[in-house]
N, C-alpha and C positions, 0 to 999 in steps of 0.2 A: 383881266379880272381873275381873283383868287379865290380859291374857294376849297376848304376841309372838309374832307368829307368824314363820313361818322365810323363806329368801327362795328363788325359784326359779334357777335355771341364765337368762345375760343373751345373746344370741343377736348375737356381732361381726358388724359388716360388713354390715349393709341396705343395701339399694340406694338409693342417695343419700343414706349417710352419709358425712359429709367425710373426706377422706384427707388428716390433718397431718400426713402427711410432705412434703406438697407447700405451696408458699412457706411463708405465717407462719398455721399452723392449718387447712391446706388452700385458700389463697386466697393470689392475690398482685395484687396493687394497681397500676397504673402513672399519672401523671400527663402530663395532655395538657392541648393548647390548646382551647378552646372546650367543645361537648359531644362528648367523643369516643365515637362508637358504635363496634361492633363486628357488621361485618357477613362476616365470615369467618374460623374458624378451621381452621387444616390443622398436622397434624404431620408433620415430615419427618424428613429423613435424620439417625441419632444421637438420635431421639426428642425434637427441640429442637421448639418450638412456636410458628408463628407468627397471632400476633391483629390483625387489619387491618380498620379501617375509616375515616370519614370524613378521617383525620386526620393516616392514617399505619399503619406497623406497628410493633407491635413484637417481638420476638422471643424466648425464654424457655429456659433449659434444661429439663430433662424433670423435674427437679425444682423449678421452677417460681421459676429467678432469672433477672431480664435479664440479658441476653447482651451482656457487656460488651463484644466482639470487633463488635459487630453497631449502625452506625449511629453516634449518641450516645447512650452509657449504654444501648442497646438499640434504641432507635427513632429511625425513620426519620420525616420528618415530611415529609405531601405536604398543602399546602395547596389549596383553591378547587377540587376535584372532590370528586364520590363514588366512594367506593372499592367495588366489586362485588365481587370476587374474588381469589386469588390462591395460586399455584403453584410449587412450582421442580423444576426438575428436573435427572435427576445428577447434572450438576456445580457443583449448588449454585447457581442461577443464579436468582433468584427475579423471575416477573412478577405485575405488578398491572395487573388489569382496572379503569380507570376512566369515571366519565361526566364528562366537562368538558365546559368553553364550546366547545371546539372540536368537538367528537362526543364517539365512543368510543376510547379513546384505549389502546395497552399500553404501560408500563414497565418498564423492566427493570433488576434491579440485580444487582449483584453478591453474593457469600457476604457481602464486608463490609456490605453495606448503602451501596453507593453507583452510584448509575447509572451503567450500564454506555455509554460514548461508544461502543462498537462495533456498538449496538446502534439502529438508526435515528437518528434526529437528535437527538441528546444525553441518549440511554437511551429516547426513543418512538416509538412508531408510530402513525400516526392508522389506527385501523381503517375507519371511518366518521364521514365529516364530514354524515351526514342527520341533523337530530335529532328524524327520525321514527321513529329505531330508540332502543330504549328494552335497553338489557345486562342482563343477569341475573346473570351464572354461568361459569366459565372452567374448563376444562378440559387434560390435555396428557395426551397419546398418548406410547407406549413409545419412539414415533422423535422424541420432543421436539417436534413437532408442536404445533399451539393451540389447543384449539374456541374461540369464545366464541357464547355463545349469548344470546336476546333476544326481542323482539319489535317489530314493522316496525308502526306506525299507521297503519288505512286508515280508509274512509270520514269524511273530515274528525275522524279524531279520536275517533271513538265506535266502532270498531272494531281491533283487532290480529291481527296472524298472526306467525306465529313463524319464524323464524330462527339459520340457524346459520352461522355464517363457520369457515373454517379459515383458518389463518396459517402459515406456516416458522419453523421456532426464529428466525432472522435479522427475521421480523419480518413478510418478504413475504407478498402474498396466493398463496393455492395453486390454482391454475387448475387441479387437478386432481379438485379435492373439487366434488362435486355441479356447479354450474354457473358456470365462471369464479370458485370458491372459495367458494359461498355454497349453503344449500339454505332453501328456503321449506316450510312447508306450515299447513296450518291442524289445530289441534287438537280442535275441536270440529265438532257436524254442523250445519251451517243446513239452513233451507227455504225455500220462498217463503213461510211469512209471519211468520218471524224471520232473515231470512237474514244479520243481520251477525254476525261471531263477535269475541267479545272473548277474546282469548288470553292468556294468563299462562302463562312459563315459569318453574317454580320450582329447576331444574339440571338439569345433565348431567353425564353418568360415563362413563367405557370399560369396557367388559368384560374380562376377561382373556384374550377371542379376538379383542379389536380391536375391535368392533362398538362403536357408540356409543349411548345412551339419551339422551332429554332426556324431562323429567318436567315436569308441569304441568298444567293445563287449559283451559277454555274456556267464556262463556255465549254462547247465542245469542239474538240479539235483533231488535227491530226498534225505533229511536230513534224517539221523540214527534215529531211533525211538524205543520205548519199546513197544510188542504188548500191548495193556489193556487186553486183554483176554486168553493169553498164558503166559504174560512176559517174551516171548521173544524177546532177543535184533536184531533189523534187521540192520546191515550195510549199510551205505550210498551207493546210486547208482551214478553212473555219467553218466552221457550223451554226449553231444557233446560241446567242445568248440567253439568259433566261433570269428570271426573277422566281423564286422559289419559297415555300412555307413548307415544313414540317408538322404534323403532329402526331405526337407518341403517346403514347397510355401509359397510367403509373406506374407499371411495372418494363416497358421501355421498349413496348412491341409499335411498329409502327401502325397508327388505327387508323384502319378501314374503312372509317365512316368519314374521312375526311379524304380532299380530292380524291388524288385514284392513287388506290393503295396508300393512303396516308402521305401525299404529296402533292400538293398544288404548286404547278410552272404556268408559267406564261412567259414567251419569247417577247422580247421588246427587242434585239438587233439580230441581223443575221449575216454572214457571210464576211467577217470583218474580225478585230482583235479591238473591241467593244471595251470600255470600262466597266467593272463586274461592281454587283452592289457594294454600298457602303453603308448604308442606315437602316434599323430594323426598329418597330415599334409596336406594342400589343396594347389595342386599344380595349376596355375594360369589357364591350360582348366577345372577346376573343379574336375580332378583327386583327390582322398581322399588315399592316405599311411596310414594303422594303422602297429603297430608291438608288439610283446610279445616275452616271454623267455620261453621257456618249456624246452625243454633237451640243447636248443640252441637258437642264435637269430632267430625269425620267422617274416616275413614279407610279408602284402598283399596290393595289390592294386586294387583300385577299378574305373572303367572307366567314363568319365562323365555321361554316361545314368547307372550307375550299375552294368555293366557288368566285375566280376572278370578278371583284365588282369593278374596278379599271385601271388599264394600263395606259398611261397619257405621256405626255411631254407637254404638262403647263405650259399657260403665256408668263413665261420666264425665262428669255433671253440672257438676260445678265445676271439670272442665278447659277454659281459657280458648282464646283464637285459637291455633295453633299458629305460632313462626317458624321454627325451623329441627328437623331431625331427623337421625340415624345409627345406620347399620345396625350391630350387635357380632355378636361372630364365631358366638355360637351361637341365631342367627338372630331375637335378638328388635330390634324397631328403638326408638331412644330417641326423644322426643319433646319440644322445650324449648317452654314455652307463657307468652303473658303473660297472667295471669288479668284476669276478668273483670271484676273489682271495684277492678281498679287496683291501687296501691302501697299495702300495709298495712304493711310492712315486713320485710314475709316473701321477699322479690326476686319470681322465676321461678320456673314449674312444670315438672317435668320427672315424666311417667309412662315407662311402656315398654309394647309391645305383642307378642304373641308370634303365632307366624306363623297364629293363627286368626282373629287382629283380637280379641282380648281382652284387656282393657287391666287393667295392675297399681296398686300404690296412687299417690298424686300423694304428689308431695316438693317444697321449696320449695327453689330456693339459697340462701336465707335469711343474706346478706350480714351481716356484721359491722355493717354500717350500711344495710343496704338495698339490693337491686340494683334500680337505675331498672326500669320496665318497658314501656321503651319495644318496640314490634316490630321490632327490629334486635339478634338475640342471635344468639351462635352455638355448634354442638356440635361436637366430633372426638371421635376417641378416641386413648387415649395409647398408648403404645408398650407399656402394660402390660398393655391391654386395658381399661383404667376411662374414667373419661368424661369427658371436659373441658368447660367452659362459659366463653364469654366475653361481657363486658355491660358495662354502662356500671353504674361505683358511682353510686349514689342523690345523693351529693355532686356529682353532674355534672363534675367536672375530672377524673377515672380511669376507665380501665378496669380491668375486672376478671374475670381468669381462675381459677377455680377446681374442682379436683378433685375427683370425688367416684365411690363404688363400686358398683360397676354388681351387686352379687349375685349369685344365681346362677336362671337360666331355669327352673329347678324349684322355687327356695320359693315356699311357699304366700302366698297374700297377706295381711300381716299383718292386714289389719283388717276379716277376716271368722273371725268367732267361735263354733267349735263345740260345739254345747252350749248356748249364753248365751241366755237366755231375757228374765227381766225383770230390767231396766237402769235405769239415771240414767244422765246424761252431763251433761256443761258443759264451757268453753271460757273459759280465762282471759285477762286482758289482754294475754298476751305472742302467744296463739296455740295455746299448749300445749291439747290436748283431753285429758280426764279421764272415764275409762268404770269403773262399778261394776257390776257385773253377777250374778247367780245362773245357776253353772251344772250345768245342770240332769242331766250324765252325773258330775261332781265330788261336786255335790251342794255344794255349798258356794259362799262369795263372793268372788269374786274384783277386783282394780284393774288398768286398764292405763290405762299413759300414750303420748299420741305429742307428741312435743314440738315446739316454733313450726316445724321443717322437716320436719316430717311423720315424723318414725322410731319406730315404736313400742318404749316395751321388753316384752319378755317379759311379760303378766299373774302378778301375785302373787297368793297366798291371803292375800285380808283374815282370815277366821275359816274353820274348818273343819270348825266344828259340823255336825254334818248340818243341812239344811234353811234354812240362814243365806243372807238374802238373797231371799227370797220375796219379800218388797214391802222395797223398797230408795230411797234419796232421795241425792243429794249435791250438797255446796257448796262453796263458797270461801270462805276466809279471804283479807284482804286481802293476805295476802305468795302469792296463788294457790297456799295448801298447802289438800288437800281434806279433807272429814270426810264419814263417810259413817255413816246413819242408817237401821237396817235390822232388819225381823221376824225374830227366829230360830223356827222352825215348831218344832224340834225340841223346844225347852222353852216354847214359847209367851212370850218375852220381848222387850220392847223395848231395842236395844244400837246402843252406838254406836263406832264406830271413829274414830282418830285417828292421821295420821303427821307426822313432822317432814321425812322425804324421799323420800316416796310409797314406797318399795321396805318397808320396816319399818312396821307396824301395830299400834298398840297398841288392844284391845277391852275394852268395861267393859259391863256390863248397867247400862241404865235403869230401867228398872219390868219386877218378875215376880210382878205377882200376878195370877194367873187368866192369861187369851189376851189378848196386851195387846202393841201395838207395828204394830198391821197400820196402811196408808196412811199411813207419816211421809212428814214433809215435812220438813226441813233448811235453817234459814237461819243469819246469822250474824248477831251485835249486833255495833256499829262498833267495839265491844271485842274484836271477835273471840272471842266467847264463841259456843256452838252453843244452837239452840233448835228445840225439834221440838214438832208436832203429830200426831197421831198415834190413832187408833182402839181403846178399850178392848173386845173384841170380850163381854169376859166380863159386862160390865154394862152394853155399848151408850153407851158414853158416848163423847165428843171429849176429849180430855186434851191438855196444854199442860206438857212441860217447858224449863227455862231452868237454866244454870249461870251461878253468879254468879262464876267464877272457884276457886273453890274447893270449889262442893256445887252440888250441884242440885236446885233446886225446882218443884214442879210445881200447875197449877190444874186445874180443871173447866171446859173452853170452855163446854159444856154437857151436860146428862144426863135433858133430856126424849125422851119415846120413844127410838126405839134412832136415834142420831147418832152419825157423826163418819167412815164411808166417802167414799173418797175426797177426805181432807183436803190442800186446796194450801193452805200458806201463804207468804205476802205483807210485806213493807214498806210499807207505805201512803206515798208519797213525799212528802203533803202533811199530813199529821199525825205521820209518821213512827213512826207506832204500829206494832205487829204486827194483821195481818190474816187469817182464812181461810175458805176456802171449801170446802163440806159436803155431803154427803147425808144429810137427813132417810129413814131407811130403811122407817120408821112411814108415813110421808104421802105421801113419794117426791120432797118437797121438796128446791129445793133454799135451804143458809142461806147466811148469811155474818156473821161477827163478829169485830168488833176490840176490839182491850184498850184498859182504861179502866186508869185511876188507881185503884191499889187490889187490883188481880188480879182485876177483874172484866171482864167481856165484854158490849159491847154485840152487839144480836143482830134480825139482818133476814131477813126470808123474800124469796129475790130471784127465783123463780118454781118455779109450781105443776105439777109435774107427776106422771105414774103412774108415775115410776122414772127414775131419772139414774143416770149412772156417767161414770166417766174427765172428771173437772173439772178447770181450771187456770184459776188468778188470775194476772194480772197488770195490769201502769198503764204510760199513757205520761206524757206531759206535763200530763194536763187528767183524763181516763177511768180508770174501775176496769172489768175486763172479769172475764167469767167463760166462757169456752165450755165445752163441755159436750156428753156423748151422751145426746139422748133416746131411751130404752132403748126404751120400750114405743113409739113410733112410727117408731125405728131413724132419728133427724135429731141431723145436725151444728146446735148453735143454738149462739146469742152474746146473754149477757146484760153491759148496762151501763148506765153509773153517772156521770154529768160530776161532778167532784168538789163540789160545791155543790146538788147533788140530793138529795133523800131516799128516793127511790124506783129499783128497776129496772125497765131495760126490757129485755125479751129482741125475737131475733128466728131467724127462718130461716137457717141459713148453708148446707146441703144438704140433698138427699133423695133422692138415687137412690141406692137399697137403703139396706142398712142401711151410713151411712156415721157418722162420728164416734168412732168406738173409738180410744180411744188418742192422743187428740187431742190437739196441743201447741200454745200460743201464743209466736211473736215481735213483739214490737214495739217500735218507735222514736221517734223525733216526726216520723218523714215516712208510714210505713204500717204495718199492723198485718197478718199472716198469722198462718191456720191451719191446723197439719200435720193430717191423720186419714187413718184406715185405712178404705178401704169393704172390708167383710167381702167384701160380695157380687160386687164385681168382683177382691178379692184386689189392693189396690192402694192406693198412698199417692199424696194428693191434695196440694194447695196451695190456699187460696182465702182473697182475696184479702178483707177487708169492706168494702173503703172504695169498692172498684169492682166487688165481686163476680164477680171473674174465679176460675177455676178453672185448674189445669195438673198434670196426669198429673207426678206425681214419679218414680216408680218403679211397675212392675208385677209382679207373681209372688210379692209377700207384703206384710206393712207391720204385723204383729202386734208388740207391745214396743216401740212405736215412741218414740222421745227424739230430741228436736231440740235440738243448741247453738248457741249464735250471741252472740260478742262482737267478733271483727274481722269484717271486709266478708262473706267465706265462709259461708255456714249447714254443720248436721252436723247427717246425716241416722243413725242406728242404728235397724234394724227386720228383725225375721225374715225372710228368704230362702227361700219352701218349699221351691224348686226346692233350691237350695245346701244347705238344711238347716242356716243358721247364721246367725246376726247378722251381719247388715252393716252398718259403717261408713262411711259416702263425705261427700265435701264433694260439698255441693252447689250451686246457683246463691247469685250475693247477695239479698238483698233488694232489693224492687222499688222 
């Protein structure tokens, strides 16, 4: 029987869905010399936009066309510095903070885009000719005033302290700011036996009472050294990493009223050489966001008077180094990140966090052709309130600025799932993730997709049988359209679903005689035809259907003793047979068998034990594996197979508590992991067989657990107790 099912209501305007109203699709493209990064963007007056970096700026209307009034065809070209910053103010007057051969250098141009001769010596200022001072970040005050801020190198090099200059509109230094125009301080705490501090200033902002912030951090250390008197070599010491805020009074005295003595730290690493911040944000009460990457994304915020509201590491796994970030008006701050696994073709990541440090889903900019991913990107927001990005195209001769919609600070996060119980997922060539799931307050199975930029739509009803979806499998066909292979409990029948454009489902029952369909497993022939293995509960047998295109037929894997729980099947890549792998429920074995010529099954016992459950086959380049939960001793094991073997071997892969439930394999031709749930510590693992390493994934559930993984990213979906729902997240690459 057939049967379509209806479609649900599609939910416009996720947060970091593209906004084509802006240039061509929601992106616009500009052509530069060499590789043009983009190391700032700022929107100004009339909501026009300017993207500036190594190379130059350019400049954009608000609907995102160069500005053909402005420069050539839009852009201004500054050759042979780095461009750090830049600003204009009311009257249109636009400077750029650079570093050249000479120091730190300002420019200034005009509204057209051409330096201003009135403006120091033929539109510059040398701010600083030490080039022990290292620019960040520029700033301008309501009297047209100029921070630029930085960091001064001490100790030969292996230390900084940070810095902040003030300038006159005209250029000059302001002998009235902190000390003859300049203020020093340090942002991190030494001691005597890490006493150097390594500073990094990540911006600075004004408040809307004048007061200034500069955002950053600091580690402290002690450099490796050779005794003089011993010759011997002493290893570097480390100290404390720290996340830091500033705040100055307008005249450049560090104020008092903020942390202690005008400095709010908070340590987020210790004892290590930590990544030191990168992103800094002044959210419109004064609030200061910095964030860094150490093992993960790390983020802290800092109150208007100093006071730490939190220092976290979100549930964000597979969010990458942070470069830049901005604060939107209803308090959540955005975050642009370049992941960790490099350029898959997906560009940048961009999350948001709301003001308790809880971070929402990741979204890619996911360029027309790829945004580079280098760490020089940057964020504004538009005049509309959405959010701008500007990068280098993956082509290396453009930048590239594009729009996209910021949501709203109360939806829920699409990719945690109430109700969803037991799931499939997978991950197709493009990026696109594919969840099938049973949910458990519907009662029925549902599909959702998020596609290569992270957006999900709305979950559809596959079937709506009651009980449809209990044990569930799904795959790919080669044009990545999915088929899903799933128990209906309600009439005890095995049924398969099929779409041509994931939102419309068409269902057909496979076998209903007796209880019949439980543990399918779902692969495709190169024909794109579906093939399931699958659990005859009513006579204990392994069953095997195939469609030849037209009808479908089905075998007997096997039907001694009661077989055929938890069946994974397999591709064999070196026979290119069909494979799968079994629980003998009789002996507690577990099998494994491949088709033969004929519709018959060859058939191996690949280890003895008092009860298996939750199996998964897979192969790399050489290996057949099988891992597996040994029930009756509660161990993660791993059985295998070098393809010219006749025998398995198993081995150990955990044993604290009962761990292995739920267990999923990845593997490549460089390493192989295994996902499992340890019941007893309520927690999803990673480990490793080739070095037997382990890493805490996630903690506070990991029951239904499904792992996908075909670009660099893994995807992680497993029960939340805390949440009380299925969670979705990317998580780290493979190792």
């Amino acid at each position: 029987m057939f049967k379509v099912e209806s479609l649900e209501s599609r939910r416009l305007m996720s947060f970091g869905q593209l906004d084509t109203t802006f240039g061509t699709g929601g992106r616009v493209q500009t052509t530069e010399q060499n590789t043009p990064l983009v190391s700032d963007l700022q929107v100004v007056a009339g909501g026009k936009i300017l993207a500036a970096g190594n190379n130059g700026i350019v400049r954009y209307s608000s609907t995102g066309v160069a500005d053909s009034t402005f420069g050539t065809a839009g852009v201004v070209s500054i050759s042979g510095v780095v461009l750090k910053g830049v600003v204009q103010n009311t009257s249109g007057q636009i400077y750029a903070l650079v570093n050249a051969s000479a120091g730190t250098v300002l420019l200034r141009y005009t509204t057209a885009g051409v330096l201003d001769s009135t403006f120091g010596t033929g539109g510059t200022v040398l701010v600083s000719a030490s080039r022990t001072f290292s620019p960040s970040s520029l700033a301008i005050q309501a009297d047209g005033k100029l921070l630029i801020a930085g960091t001064v190198r001490t100790n030969g090099g292996d230390g900084a302290t940070s810095r902040v200059y003030r300038r006159n509109a005209d250029g000059t230094g302001d002998s009235t700011f902190g000390s003859g125009g300049t203020v020093d301080f340090t942002l991190g705490a030494v001691n005597v036996l890490t006493p150097v501090a390594k500073d990094v200033v990540t911006g600075i902002a004004v408040t809307s009472g004048g007061k200034i912030l500069v955002g950053g951090g600091s580690l402290a250390w002690a450099p490796s050294f050779t005794d003089p008197d011993t010759g011997e070599f002493i290893d570097a010491a480390y100290g404390d990493t720290a996340f830091a805020s500033v705040r100055l009074t307008s005249g450049g005295a560090l104020d008092s009223t903020y942390g202690t003595g005008g400095i709010a730290r908070s340590v987020y690493a210790s004892g290590g050489s930590y990544g030191l911040p990168g992103t800094f944000a002044m959210k419109s009460d004064g609030s200061v966001v910095v964030s860094a990457y150490t093992d993960r994304f790390t983020v802290a915020q800092f109150s208007p008077s100093g006071a730490v509201v939190f220092d976290t590491k979100p549930d964000a796994l597979g969010f990458g180094g942070p470069v830049d970030s901005v604060a939107l008006a209803d308090g959540r701050v955005v975050f642009l990140a370049s992941p960790m696994s490099g350029n898959d073709g997906r560009g940048l990541q961009m999350a948001a966090i709301d003001g308790t440090g809880a971070i929402g889903n990741i979204v890619w900019t996911n360029s027309s052709d790829g945004v580079a991913t280098y760490n020089t990107a940057a964020l504004a927001v538009a005049s509309d309130g959405k959010i701008l990005y500007g990068a280098t195209a993956a082509a290396g001769t453009s930048i590239e600025v594009g729009k996209l919609d910021k949501g709203n600070a109360g939806d829920p996060r699409p990719d945690n799932f109430t109700g969803a119980e037991n799931n499939a997922m997978i991950e197709d060539s493009n990026g696109g993730l594919h969840l099938a799931y049973y949910d458990i307050v519907a009662n029925n199975l549902k599909y959702a997709y998020r596609n290569p930029q992270g957006i999900w739509s709305p979950a559809v009803v596959v079937d709506s049988t009651p009980y449809s979806g209990q044990y569930v499998s799904i795959a790919l066909k080669s044009n990545n359209i999915p088929g899903i292979a799933y128990f209906c409990g309600n009439t005890g029948d095995l049924k398969y679903a099929s779409t041509t454009n994931r939102t419309s489902w068409t269902t057909q029952t496979i076998e209903s005689a007796g209880s019949v369909g439980l543990y399918p497993s779902l692969q495709f022939t190169t024909n794109d035809n579906p093939t399931i293995t699958y659990y005859k509960k009513t006579t204990g047998d392994l069953r095997f259907a195939i469609f030849s295109g037209t009808s479908w037929g089905y075998e007997t894997v096997e039907s001694n003793d009661d077989v055929g729980r938890s069946s994974s099947l397999a591709i064999d890549p070196f026979s290119n047979h069909f494979t799968v792998s079994y629980v003998d429920s009789t002996t507690g074995d577990i099998r494994f068998a491949s088709h033969q010529k004929g519709g018959t099954w060859a058939i191996q016992t690949v280890a003895k034990t008092k009860g298996a459950d939750f199996l998964t086959l897979t192969y790399d380049w050489s290996t057949a594996y099988i891992s597996y939960y040994d029930a009756y001793n509660g161990d993660l094991r791993l059985a295998s197979k070098y393809y010219y073997d006749t025998t398995w071997s198993s081995r150990l892969i955990a044993s604290k508590g009962a761990v292995g439930l739920y267990n999923k394999q990845v593997t490549n031709n460089y390493t192989s992991e295994v996902f499992a749930y340890n019941r007893t510590l309520n927690q999803v693992s990673m480990y490793n067989y080739y070095d037997n390493s382990e890493t805490t994934i996630a903690t506070g559930g990991g029951k239904f657990l499904s792992v996908a993984h075909a670009l660099d990213d893994l995807n992680l979906a497993y029960y939340d107790t805390t949440l009380g729902a299925l969670k979705v997240r990317s998580g780290p690459p493979l190792n």
